[in-house]
C-alpha positions in Angstrom: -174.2 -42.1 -8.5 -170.3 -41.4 -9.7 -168.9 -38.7 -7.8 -166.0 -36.4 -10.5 -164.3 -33.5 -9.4 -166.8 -32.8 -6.5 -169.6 -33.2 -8.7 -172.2 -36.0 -8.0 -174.3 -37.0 -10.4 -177.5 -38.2 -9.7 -180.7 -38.8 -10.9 -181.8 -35.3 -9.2 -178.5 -33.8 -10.1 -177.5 -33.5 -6.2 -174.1 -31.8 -6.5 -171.7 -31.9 -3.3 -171.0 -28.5 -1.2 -168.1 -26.9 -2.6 -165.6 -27.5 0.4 -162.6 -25.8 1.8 -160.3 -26.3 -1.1 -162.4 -23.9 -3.3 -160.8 -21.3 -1.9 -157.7 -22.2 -2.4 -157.9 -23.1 -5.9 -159.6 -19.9 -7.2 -162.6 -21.6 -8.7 -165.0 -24.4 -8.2 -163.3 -28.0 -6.4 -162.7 -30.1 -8.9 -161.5 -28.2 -11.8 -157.9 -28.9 -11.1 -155.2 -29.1 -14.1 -152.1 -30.3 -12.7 -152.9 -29.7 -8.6 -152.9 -33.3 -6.2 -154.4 -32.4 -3.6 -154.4 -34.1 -0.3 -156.7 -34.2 3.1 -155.6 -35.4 6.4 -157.9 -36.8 8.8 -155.8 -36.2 11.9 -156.8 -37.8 15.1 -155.2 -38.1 18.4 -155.3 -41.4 20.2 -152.8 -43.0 17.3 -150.5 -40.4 17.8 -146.9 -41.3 19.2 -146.1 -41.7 22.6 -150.0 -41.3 23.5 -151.2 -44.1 25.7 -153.4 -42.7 28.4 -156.5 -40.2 28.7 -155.1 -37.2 30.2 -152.7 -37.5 26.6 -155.7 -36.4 24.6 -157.8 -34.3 27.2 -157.4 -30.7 26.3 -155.9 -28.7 28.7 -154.3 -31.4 30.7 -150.0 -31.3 31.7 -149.7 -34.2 29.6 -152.0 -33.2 26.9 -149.6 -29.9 26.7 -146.6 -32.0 25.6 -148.7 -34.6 23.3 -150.4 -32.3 21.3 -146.4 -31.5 20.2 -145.9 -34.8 19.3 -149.4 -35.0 17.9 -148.1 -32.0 15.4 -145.1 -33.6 14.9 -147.0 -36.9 13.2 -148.8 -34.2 11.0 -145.9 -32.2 9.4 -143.7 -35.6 8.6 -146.6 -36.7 6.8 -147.3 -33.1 4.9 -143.2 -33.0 4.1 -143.8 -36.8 2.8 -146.3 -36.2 0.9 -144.9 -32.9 -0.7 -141.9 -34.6 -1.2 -143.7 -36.9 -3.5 -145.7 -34.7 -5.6 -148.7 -33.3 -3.7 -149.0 -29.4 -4.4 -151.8 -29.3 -1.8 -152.6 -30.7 1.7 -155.7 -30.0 4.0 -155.2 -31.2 7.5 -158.7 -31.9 9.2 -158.5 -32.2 12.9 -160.1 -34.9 13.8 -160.1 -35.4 18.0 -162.6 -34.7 20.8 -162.9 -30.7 20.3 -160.6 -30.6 17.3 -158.4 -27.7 18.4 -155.3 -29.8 19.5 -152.8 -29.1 16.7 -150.5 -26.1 17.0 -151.2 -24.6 13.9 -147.8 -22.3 14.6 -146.1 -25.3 14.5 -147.6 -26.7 11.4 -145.6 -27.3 8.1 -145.9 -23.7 5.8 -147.5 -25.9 2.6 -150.4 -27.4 5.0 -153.8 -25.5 5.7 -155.6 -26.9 9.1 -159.5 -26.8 9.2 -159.8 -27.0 13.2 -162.9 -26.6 15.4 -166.2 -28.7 15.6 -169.8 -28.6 13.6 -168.3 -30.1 9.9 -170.8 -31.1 8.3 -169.1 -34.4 7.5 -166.8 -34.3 11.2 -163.5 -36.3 11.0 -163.9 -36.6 7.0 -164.5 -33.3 6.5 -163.3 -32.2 3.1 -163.4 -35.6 1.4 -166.1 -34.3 -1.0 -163.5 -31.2 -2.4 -162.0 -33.0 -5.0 -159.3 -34.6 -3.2 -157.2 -37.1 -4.8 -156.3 -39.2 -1.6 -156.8 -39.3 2.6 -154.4 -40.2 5.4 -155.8 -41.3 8.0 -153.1 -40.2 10.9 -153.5 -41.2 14.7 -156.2 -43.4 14.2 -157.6 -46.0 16.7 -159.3 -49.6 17.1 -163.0 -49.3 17.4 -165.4 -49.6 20.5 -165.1 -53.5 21.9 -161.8 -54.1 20.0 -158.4 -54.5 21.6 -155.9 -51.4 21.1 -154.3 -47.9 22.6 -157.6 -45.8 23.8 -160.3 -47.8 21.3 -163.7 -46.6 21.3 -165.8 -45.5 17.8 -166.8 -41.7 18.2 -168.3 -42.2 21.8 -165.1 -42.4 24.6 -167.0 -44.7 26.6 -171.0 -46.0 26.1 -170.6 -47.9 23.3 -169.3 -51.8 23.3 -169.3 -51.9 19.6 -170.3 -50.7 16.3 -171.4 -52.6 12.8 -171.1 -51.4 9.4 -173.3 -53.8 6.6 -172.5 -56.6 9.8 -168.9 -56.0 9.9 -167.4 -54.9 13.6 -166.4 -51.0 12.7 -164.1 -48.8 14.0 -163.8 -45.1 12.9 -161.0 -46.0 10.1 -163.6 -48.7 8.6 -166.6 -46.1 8.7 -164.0 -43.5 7.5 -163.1 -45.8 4.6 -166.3 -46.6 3.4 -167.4 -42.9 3.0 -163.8 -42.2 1.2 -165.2 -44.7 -1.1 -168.5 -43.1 -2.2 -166.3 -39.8 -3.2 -163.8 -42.5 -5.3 -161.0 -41.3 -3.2 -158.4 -43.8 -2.0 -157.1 -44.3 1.4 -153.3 -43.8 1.1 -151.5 -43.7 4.5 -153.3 -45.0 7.7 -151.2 -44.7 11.0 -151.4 -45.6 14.8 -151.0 -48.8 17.1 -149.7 -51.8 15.3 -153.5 -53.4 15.6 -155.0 -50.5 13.8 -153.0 -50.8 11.1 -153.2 -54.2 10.8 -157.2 -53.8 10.3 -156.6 -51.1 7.9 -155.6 -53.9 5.9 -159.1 -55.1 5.8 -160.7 -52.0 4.5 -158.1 -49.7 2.7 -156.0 -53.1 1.2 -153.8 -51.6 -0.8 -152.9 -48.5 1.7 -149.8 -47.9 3.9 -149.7 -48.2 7.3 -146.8 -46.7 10.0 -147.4 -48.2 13.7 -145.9 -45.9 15.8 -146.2 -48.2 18.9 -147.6 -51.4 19.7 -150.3 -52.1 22.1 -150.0 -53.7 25.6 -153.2 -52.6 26.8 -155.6 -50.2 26.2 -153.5 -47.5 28.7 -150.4 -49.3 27.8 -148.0 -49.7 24.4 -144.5 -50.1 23.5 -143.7 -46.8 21.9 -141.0 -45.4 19.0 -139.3 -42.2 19.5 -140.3 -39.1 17.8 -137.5 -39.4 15.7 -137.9 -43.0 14.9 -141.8 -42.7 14.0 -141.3 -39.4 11.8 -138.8 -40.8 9.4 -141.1 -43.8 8.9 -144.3 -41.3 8.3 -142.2 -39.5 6.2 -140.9 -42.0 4.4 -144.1 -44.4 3.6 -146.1 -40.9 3.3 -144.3 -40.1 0.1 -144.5 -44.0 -0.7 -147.9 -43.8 -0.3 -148.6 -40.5 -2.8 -148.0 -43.9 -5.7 -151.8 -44.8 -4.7 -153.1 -40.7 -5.3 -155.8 -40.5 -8.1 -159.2 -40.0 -7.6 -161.7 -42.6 -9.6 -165.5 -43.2 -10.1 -167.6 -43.1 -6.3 -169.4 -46.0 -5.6 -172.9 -45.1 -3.5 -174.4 -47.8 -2.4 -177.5 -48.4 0.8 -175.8 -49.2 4.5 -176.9 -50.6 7.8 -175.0 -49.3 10.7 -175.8 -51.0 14.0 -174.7 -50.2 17.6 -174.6 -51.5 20.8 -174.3 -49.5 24.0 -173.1 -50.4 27.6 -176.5 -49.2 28.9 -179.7 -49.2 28.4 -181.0 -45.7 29.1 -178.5 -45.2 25.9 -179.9 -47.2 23.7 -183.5 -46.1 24.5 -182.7 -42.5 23.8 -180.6 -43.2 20.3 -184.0 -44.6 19.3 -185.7 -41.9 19.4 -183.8 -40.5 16.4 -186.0 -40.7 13.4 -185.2 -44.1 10.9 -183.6 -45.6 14.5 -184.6 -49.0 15.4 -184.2 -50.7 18.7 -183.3 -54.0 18.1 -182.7 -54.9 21.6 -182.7 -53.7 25.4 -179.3 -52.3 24.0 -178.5 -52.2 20.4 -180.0 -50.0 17.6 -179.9 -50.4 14.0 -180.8 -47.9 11.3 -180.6 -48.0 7.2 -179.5 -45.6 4.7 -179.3 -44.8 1.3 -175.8 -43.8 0.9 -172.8 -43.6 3.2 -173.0 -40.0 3.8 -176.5 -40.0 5.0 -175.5 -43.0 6.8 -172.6 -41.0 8.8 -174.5 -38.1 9.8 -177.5 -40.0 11.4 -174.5 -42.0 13.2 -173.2 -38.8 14.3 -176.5 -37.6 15.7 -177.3 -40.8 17.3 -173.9 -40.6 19.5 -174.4 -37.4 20.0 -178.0 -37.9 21.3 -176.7 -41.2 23.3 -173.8 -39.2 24.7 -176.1 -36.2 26.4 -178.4 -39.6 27.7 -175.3 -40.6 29.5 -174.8 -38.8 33.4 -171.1 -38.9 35.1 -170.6 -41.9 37.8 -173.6 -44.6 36.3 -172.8 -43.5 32.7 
């Protein structure tokens, strides 16, 4: 299946929802002349300065000043990327509830799609036609070293594998960017979450806006300091824009839970396999169908889960 202009084809001519750049564009996604168009998955945990839990808990003191800074990292990559030639920029929030940005705050040539229930969650939008993603404020994954790592699920899962490859959210993320043929451009975050976007997004720029001590702990860059280099490496980045042919191809995801009541109830989502007291492992054609049966299945496990025991 190629993916073009939002379009799949397919032997049963499946075509992809229209998206929230039709809209905006006056017609159908994909029949751009001349627009670049630009989506921002924007999470939290990579942001600067954030290091602890009460930085990314809505309606905390110090969630109050982060979700500033958080907004800050979002409009030096918007004014980087414009700078460079994008006409168009959709910032998808990407954290916990996904109504942390301050949209009054947010750069004039930027759109925010905020709130929970997409379809596709932190990748919401990459089937509009988009010609590139940053991923901004993104994280290690669940049983990897780094500032606040986990992969969807805060806490209850000890890691996650994509086609037997240890997974964070950026390498999941990556691999469904793929399918639509759109590149990654920008990733940023701790200096060990950038260093693994190296291993899925190769040719992508990275900004570490701190560098990890501990998972509550990191040597952090000033506001001033990390938004010239966003800006900066954003508009660098715009070089790798262009959308090409999608590339759909069958996936095993497999995950592996601190508990076992957690596994048990993930595998009683249809196509779910227990594997073991507790991992589970499922199969799917395609990325997408392989994202939103993750997305139930920590769902599921994270309603299984009760407050001291977990």
């Amino acid at each position: 299946m190629v993916h073009r202009f939002g379009v799949a084809s397919t032997s049963d001519e499946r075509r992809t929802r229209p998206g929230p750049f039709r809209g905006l564009l006056g017609g159908a996604a994909g029949s751009r002349v001349g627009p670049v168009r630009i989506l921002i998955s924007a999470d939290m945990e990579g942001a600067t300065g954030v290091t602890g839990v009460d930085d990314v808990i809505a309606g905390t003191e110090p969630w109050q000043r982060f979700r500033e800074l958080f907004t800050g990292d979002v409009n030096a990559c918007v004014s980087g990327l414009f700078a460079a030639g994008a006409t168009e920029a959709l910032v998808n929030e990407a954290h916990s509830i996904q109504r942390h940005l301050l949209l009054e705050r947010l750069d004039g040539r930027a759109r925010m799609l905020t709130g929970r229930h997409k379809p596709l969650s932190m990748m919401e939008g990459i089937d509009s036609g988009v010609d590139g993603v940053v991923f901004l404020g993104y994280h290690t994954g669940a049983g990897a070293e780094g500032v606040l790592s986990h992969t969807y699920m805060e806490s209850g899962l000890s890691g996650v594998w994509l086609d037997g490859i240890h997974a964070s959210e950026g390498r999941l993320n990556a691999a469904l960017a793929t399918e639509h043929g759109v590149p990654v451009l920008l990733v940023t975050g701790d200096d060990l979450t950038c260093l693994e976007a190296g291993s899925y997004a190769p040719e992508c720029r990275t900004v570490p806006v701190k560098e990890c001590v501990s998972r509550y702990a990191a040597v952090c860059s000033t506001p001033e300091r990390t938004g010239s280099a966003i800006r900066t490496t954003a508009s660098d980045a715009m070089g790798l824009a262009g959308r090409g042919a999608g590339a759909v191809e069958p996936h095993r995801i497999e995950l592996e839970f601190t508990g076992t009541h957690l596994a048990a109830a993930a595998s009683l989502v249809p196509t779910v396999e227990q594997l073991s007291p507790r991992r589970v492992g499922f199969d799917a054609a395609d990325m997408t169908t392989a994202m939103k049966t993750f997305k139930v299945i920590t769902t599921v496990a994270s309603k299984a889960a009760q407050d001291t025991y977990g």
